[in-house]
FIVEX-973770 format. One record per atom (N, C-alpha, C): residue number from 1; residue in one letter; atom name; x, y, z. Coordinates in nm, 3 decimals, decimal comma, always signed. Each point is the difference from the previous one (the first is absolute). Example, Ala and Ser with C-alpha at 12.3 -4.5 7.8 and 13.67 -1.06 7.14 Angstrom:
2
 num residuo atomo      c1      c2      c3
   1       A     N  +1,319  -0,569  +0,780
   1       A    CA  -0,089  +0,119  +0,000
   1       A     C  +0,090  +0,120  +0,000
   2       S     N  -0,035  +0,105  -0,072
   2       S    CA  +0,082  +0,119  +0,006
   2       S     C  -0,077  +0,109  +0,073
END
This chain:
164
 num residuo atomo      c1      c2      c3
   1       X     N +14,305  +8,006 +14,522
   1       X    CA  +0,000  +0,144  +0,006
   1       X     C  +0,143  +0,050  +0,004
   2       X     N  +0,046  +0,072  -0,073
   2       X    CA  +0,101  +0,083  +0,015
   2       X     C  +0,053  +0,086  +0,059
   3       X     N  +0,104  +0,071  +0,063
   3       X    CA  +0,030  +0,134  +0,034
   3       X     C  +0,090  +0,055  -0,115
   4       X     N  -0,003  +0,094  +0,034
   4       X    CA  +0,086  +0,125  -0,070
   4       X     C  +0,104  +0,016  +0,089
   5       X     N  +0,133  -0,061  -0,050
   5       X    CA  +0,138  +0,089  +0,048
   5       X     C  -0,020  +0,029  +0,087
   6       X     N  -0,025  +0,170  -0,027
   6       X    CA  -0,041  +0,146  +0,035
   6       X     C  -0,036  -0,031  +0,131
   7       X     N  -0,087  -0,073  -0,033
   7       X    CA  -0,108  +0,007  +0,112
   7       X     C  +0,030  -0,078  +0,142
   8       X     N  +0,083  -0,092  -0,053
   8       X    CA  +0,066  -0,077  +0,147
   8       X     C  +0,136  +0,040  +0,056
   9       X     N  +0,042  +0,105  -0,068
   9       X    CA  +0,120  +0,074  +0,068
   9       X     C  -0,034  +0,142  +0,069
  10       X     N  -0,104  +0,021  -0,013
  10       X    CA  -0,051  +0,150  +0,057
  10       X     C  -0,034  +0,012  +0,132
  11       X     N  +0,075  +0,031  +0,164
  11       X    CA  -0,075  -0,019  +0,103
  11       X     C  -0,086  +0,108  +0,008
  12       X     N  -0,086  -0,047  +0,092
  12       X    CA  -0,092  +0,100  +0,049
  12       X     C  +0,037  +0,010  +0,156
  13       X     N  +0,016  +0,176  -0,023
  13       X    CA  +0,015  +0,049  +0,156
  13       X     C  -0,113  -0,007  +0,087
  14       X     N  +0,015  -0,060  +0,098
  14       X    CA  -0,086  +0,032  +0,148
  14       X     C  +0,055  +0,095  +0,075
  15       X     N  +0,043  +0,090  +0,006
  15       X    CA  -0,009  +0,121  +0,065
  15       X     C  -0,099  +0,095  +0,038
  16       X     N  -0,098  -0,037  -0,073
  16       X    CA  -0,118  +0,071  +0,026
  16       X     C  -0,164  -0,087  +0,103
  17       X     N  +0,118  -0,127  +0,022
  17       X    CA  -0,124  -0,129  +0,054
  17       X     C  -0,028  +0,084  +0,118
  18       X     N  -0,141  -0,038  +0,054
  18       X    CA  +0,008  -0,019  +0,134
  18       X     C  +0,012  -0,129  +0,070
  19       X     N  +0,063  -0,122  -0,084
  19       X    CA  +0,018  -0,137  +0,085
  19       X     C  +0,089  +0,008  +0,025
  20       X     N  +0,062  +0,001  +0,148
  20       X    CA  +0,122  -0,024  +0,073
  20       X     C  +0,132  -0,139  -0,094
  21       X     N  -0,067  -0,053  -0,058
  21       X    CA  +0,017  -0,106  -0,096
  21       X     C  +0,088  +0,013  -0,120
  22       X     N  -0,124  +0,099  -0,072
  22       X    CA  +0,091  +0,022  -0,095
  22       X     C  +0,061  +0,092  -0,046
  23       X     N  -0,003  +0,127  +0,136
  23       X    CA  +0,090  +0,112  -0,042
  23       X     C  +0,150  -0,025  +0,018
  24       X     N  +0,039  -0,057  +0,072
  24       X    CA  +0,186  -0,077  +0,060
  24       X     C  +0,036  -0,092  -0,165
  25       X     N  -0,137  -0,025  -0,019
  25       X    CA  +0,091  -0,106  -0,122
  25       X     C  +0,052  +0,116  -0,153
  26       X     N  -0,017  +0,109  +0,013
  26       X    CA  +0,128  +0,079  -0,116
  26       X     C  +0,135  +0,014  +0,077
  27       X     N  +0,000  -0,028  +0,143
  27       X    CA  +0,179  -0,019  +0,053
  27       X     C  +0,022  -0,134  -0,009
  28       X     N  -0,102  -0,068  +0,063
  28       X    CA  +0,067  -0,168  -0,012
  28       X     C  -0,071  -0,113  -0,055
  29       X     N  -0,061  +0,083  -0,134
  29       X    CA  -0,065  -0,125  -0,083
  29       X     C  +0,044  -0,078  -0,117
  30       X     N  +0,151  -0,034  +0,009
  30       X    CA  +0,081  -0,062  -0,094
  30       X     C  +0,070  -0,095  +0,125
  31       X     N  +0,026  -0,132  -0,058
  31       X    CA  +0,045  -0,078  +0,068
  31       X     C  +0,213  +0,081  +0,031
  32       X     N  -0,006  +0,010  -0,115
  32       X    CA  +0,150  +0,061  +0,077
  32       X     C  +0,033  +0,115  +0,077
  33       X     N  -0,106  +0,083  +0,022
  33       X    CA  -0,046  +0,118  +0,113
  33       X     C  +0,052  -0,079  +0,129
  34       X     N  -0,097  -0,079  -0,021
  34       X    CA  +0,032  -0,105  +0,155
  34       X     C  +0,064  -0,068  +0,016
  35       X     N  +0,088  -0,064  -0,147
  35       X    CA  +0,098  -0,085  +0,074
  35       X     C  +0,151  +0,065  +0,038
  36       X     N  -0,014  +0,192  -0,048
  36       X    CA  +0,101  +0,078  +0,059
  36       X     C  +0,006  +0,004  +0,138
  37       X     N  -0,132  +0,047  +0,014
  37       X    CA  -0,062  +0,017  +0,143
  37       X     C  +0,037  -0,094  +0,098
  38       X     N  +0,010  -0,130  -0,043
  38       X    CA  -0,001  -0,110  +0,092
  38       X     C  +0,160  +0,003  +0,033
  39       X     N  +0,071  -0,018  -0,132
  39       X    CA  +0,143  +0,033  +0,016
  39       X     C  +0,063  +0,099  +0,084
  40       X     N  -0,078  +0,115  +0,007
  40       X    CA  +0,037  +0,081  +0,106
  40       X     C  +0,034  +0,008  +0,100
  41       X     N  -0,147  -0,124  +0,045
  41       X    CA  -0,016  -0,041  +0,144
  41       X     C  +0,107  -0,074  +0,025
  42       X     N  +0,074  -0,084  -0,094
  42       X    CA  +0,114  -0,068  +0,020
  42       X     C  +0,113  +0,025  +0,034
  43       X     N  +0,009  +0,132  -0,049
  43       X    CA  +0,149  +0,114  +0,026
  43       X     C  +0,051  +0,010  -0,121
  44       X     N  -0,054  -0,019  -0,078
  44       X    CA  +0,010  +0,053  -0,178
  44       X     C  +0,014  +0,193  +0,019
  45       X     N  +0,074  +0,032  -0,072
  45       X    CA  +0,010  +0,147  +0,010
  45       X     C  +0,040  +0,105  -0,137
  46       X     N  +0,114  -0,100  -0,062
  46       X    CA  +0,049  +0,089  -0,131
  46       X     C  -0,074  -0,066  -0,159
  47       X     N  -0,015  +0,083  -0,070
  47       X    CA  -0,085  -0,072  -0,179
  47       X     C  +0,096  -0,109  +0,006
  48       X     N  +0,139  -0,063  -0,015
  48       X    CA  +0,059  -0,125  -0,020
  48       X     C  -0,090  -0,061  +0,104
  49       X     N  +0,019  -0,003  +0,091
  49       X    CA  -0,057  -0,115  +0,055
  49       X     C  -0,135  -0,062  +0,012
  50       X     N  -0,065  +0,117  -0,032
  50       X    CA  -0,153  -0,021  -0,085
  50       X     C  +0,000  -0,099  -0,125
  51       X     N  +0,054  +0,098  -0,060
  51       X    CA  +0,034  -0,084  -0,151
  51       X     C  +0,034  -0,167  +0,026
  52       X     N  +0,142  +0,017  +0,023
  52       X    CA  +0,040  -0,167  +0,065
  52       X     C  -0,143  -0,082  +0,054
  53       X     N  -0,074  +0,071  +0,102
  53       X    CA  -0,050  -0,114  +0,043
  53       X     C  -0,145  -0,024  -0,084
  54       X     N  -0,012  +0,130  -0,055
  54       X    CA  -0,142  -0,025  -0,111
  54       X     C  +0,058  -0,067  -0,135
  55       X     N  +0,064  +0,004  -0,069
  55       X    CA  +0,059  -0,055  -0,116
  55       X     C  -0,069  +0,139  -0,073
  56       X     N  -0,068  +0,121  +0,009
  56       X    CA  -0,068  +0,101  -0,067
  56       X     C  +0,088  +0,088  -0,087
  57       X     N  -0,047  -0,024  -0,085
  57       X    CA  +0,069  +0,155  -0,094
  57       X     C  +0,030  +0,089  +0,073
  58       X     N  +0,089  +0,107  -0,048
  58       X    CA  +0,068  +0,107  +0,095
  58       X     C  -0,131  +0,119  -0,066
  59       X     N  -0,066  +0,013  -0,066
  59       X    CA  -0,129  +0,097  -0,060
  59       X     C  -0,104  -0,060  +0,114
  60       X     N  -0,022  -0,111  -0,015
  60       X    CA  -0,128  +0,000  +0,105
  60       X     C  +0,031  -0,014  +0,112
  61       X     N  +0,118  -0,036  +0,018
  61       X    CA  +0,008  +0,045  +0,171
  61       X     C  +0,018  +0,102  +0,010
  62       X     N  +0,061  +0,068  -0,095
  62       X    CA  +0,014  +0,173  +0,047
  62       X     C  -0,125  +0,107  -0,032
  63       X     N  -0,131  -0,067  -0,009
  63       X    CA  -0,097  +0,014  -0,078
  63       X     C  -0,102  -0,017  +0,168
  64       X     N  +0,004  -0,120  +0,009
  64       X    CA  -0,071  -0,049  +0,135
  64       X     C  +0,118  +0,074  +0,186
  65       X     N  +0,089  +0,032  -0,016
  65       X    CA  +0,060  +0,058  +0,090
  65       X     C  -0,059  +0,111  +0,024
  66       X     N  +0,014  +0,084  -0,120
  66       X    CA  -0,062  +0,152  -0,025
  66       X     C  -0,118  -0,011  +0,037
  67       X     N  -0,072  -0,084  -0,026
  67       X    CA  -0,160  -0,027  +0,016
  67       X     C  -0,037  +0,045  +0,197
  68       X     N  +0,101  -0,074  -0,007
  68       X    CA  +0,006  -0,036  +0,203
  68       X     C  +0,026  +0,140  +0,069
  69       X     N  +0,083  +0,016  -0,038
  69       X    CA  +0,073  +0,119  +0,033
  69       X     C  -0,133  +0,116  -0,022
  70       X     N  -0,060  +0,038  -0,117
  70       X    CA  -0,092  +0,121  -0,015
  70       X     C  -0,115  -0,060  +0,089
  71       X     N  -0,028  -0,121  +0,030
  71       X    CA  -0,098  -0,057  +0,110
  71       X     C  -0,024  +0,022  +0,125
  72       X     N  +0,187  +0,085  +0,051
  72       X    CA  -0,007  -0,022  +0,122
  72       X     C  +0,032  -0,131  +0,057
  73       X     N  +0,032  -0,129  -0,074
  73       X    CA  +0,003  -0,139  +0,067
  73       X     C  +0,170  +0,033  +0,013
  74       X     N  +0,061  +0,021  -0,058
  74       X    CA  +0,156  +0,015  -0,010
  74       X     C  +0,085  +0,108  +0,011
  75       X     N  +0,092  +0,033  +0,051
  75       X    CA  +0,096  +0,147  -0,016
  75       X     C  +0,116  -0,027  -0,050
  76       X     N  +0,041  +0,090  -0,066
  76       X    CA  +0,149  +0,011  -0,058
  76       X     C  +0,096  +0,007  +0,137
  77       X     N  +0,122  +0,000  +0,028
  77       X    CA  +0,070  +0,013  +0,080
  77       X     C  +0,125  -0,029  -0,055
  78       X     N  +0,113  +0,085  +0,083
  78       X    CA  +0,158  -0,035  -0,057
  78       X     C  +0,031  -0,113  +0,017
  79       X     N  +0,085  -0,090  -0,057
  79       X    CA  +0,072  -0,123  +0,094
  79       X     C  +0,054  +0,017  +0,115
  80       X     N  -0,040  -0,087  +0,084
  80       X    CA  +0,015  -0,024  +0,150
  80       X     C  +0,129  -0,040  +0,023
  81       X     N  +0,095  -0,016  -0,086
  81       X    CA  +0,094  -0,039  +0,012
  81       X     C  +0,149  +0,121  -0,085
  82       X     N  -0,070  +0,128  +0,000
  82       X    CA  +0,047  +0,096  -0,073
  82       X     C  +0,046  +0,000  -0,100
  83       X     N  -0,034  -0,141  -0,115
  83       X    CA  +0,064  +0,039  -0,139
  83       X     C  -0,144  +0,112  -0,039
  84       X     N  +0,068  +0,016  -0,137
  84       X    CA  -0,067  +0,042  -0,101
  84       X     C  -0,192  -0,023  -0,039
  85       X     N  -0,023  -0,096  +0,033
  85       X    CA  -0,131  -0,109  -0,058
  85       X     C  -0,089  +0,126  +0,104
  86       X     N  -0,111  -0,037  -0,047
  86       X    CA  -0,119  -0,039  +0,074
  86       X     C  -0,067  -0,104  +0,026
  87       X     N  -0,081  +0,020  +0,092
  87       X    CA  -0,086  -0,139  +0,112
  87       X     C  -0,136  +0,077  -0,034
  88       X     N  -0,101  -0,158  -0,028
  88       X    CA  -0,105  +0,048  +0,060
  88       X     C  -0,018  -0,069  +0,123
  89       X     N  -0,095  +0,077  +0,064
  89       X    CA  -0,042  -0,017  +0,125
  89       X     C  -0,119  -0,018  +0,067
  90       X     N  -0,145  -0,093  +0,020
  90       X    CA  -0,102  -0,014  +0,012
  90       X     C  -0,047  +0,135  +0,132
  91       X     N  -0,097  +0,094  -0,056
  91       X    CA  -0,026  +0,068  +0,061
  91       X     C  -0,118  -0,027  +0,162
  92       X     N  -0,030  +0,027  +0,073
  92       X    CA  -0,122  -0,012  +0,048
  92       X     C  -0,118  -0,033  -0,055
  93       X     N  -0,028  +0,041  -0,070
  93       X    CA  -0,107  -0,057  -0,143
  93       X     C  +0,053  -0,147  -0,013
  94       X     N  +0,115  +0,019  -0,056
  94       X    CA  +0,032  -0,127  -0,050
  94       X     C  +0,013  -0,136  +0,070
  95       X     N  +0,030  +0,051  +0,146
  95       X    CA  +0,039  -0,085  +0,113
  95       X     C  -0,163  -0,082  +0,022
  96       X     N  -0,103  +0,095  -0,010
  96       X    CA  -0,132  -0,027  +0,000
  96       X     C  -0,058  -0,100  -0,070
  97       X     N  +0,125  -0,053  -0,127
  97       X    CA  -0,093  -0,114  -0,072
  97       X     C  +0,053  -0,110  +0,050
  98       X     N  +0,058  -0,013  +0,107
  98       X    CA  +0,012  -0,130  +0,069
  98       X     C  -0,072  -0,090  +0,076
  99       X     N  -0,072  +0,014  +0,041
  99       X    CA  -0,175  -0,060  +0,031
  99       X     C  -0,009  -0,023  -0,126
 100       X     N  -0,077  +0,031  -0,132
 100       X    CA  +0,021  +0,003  -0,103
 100       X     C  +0,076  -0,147  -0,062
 101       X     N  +0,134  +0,020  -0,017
 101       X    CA  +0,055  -0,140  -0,059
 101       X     C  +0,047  -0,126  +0,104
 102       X     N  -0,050  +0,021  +0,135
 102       X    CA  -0,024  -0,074  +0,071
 102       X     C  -0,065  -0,128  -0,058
 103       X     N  -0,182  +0,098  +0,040
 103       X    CA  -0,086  -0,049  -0,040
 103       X     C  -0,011  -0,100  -0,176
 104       X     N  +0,096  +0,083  -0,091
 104       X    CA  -0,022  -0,047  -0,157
 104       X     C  +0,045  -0,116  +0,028
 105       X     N  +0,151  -0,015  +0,077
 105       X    CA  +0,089  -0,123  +0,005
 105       X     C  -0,049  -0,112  +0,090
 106       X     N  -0,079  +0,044  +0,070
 106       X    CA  -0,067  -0,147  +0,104
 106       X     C  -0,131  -0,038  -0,064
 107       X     N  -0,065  +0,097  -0,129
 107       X    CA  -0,074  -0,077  -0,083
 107       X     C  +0,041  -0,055  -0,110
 108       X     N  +0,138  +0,073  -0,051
 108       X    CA  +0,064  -0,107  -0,112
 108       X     C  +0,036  -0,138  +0,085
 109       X     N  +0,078  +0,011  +0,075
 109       X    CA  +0,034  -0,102  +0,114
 109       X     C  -0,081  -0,123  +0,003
 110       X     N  -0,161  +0,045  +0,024
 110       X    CA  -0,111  -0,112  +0,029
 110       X     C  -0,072  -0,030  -0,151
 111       X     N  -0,020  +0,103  -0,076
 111       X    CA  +0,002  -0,036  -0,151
 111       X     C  +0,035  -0,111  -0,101
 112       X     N  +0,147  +0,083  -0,026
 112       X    CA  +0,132  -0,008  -0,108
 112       X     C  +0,083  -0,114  +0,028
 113       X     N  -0,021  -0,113  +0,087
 113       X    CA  +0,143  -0,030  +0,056
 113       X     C  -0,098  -0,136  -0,001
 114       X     N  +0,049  -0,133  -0,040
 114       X    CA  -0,052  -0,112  +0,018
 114       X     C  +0,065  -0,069  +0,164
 115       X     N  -0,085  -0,056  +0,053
 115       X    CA  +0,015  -0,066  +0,149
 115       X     C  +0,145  -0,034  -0,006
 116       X     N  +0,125  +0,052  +0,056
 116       X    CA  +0,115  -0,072  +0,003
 116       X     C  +0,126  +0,069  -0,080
 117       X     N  -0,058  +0,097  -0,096
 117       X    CA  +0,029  +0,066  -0,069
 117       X     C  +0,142  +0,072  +0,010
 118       X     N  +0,134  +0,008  -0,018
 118       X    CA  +0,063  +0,123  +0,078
 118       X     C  -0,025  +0,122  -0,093
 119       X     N  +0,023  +0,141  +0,122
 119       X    CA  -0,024  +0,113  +0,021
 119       X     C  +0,027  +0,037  +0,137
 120       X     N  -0,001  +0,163  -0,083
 120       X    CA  +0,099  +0,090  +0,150
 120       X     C  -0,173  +0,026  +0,092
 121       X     N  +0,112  +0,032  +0,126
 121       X    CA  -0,101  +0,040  +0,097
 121       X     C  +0,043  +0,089  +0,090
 122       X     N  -0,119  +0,098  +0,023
 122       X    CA  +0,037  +0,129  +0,064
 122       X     C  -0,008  -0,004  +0,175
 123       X     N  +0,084  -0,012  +0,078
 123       X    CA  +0,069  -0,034  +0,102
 123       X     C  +0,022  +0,084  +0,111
 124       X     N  -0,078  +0,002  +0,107
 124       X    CA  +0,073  +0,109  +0,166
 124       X     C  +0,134  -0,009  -0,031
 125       X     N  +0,070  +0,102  +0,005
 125       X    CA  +0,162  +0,002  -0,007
 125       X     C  +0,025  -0,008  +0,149
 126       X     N  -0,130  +0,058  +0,113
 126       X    CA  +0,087  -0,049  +0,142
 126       X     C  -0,015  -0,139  +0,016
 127       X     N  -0,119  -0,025  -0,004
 127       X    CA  -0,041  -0,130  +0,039
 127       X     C  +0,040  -0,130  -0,068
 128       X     N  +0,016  +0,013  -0,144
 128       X    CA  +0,065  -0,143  -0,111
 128       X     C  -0,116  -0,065  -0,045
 129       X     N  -0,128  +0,060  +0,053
 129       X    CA  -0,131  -0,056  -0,082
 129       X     C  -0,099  +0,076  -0,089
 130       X     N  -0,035  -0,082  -0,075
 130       X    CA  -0,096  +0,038  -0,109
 130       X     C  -0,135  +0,105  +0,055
 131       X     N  -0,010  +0,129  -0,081
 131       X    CA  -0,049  +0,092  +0,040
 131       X     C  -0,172  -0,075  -0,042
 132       X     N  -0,065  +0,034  +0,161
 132       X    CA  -0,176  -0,014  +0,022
 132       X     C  -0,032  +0,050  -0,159
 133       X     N  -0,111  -0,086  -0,031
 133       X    CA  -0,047  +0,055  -0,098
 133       X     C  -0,138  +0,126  +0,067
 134       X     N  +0,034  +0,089  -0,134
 134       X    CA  -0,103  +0,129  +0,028
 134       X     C  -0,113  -0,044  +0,026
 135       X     N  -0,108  +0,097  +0,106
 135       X    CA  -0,130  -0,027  -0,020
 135       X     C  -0,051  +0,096  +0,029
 136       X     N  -0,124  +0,101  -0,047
 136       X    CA  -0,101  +0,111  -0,059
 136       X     C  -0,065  -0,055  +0,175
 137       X     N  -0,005  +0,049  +0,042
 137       X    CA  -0,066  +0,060  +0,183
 137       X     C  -0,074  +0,084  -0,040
 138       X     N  -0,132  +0,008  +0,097
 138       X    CA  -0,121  +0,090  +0,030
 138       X     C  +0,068  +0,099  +0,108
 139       X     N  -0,063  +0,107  +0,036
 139       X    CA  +0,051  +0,089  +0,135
 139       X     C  -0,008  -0,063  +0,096
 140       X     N  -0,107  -0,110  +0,040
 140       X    CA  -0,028  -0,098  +0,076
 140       X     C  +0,104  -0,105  +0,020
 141       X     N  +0,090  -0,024  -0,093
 141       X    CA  +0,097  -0,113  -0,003
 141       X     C  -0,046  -0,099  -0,107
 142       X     N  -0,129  -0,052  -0,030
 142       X    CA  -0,073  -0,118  -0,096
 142       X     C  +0,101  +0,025  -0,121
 143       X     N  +0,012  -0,126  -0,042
 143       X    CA  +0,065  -0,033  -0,138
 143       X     C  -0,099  +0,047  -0,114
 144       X     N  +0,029  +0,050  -0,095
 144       X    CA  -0,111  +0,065  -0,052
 144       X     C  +0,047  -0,089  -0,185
 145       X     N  -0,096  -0,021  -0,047
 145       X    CA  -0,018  -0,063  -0,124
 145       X     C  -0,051  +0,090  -0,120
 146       X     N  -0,016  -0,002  -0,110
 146       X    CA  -0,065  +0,064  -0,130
 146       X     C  -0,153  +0,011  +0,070
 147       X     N  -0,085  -0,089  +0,023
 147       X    CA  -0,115  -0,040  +0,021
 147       X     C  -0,014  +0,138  +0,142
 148       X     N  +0,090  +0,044  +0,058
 148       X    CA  +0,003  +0,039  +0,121
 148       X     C  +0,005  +0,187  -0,038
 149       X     N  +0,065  +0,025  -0,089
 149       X    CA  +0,016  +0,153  -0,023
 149       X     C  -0,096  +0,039  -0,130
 150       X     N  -0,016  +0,173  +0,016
 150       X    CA  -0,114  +0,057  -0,110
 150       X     C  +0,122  +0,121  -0,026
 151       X     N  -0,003  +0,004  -0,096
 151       X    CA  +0,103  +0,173  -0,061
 151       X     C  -0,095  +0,121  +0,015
 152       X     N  +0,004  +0,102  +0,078
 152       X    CA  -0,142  +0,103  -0,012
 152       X     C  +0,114  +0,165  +0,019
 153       X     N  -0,068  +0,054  -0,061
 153       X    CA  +0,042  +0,167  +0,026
 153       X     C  +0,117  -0,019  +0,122
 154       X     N  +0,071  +0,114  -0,042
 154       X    CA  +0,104  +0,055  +0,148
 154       X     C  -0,120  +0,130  +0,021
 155       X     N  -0,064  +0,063  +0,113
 155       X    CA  -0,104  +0,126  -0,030
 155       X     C  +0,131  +0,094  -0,027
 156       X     N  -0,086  +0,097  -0,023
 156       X    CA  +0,098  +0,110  -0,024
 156       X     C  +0,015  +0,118  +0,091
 157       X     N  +0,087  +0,047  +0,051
 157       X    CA  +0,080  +0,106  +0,054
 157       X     C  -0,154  +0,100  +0,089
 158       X     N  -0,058  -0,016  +0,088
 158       X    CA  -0,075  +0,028  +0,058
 158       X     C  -0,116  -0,011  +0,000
 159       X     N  -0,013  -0,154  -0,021
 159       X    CA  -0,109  -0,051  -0,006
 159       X     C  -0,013  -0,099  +0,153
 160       X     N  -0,114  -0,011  +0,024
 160       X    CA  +0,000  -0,075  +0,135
 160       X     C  +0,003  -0,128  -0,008
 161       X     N  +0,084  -0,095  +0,144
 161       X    CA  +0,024  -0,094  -0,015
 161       X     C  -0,140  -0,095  -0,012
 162       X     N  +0,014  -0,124  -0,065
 162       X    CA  -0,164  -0,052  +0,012
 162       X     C  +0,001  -0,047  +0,175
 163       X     N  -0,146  -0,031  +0,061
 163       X    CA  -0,038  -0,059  +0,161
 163       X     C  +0,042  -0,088  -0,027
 164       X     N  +0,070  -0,058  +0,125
 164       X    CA  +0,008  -0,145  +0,042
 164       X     C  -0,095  -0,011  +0,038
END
């Protein structure tokens, strides 16, 4: 079976989803969305040093920056160091996808990586050890699994809560 070109370069917006899922993925559903993002977290701040560490065209990074930025994940800001440049700067939003690539990197981690393998690892800066891996908790505390959660309505805006 074939595709058409056309047809595999065309995204489709979720902006209109109601899955918590796949409305975030028109800000961060390109792998280099996130590997800005991650850079951020690093202390990445000006397009060179993006660039440098993505090897990315200066169009699609300045393509995927802009992206961030109209998202809310990123802000423009002067250089912090009073030249000329601008910085971006991970906003509150943006700070928010860190749970987020936590989680991606301790499943690439257990994935991607053969027993013995080297690779980086994300680290307590007080402590000198390897950060707990994440785990999805009930209100109760229980470790909670796929098998364990159902996706259902948020009700809406004055509707009553259901009985316990």
């Amino acid at each position: 079976m074939e595709c058409e070109p056309e047809a595999m370069a065309k995204r489709i917006s979720h902006k209109d989803s109601i899955c918590g899922v796949a409305r975030p993925l028109d800000a961060i559903g390109d792998w280099w969305s996130l590997l800005i993002v991650r850079d951020a977290f690093n202390g990445l701040r000006r397009f060179g040093e993006f660039q440098k560490s993505l090897g990315l065209a200066k169009n699609i990074l300045s393509a995927r920056l802009r992206n961030l930025v109209d998202y809310g994940i990123m802000d423009v800001a002067p250089a912090s160091d009073g030249s000329p440049y601008q910085e971006y700067v991970l906003t509150e939003k943006g700070r928010g996808l860190f749970p987020l690539l936590v989680a991606l990197r301790q499943w690439g981690e257990d994935f991607f990586f053969e027993p013995g393998e080297k690779h980086v690892l994300l680290v307590d800066r007080k402590v000198g050890m390897p950060v707990r891996k994440l785990e999805l908790r009930s209100q109760d505390g229980r470790v909670l699994g796929p098998e364990d959660t159902v996706v259902t309505w948020v009700p809406e805006a004055g509707d009553a809560k259901p009985a316990s």
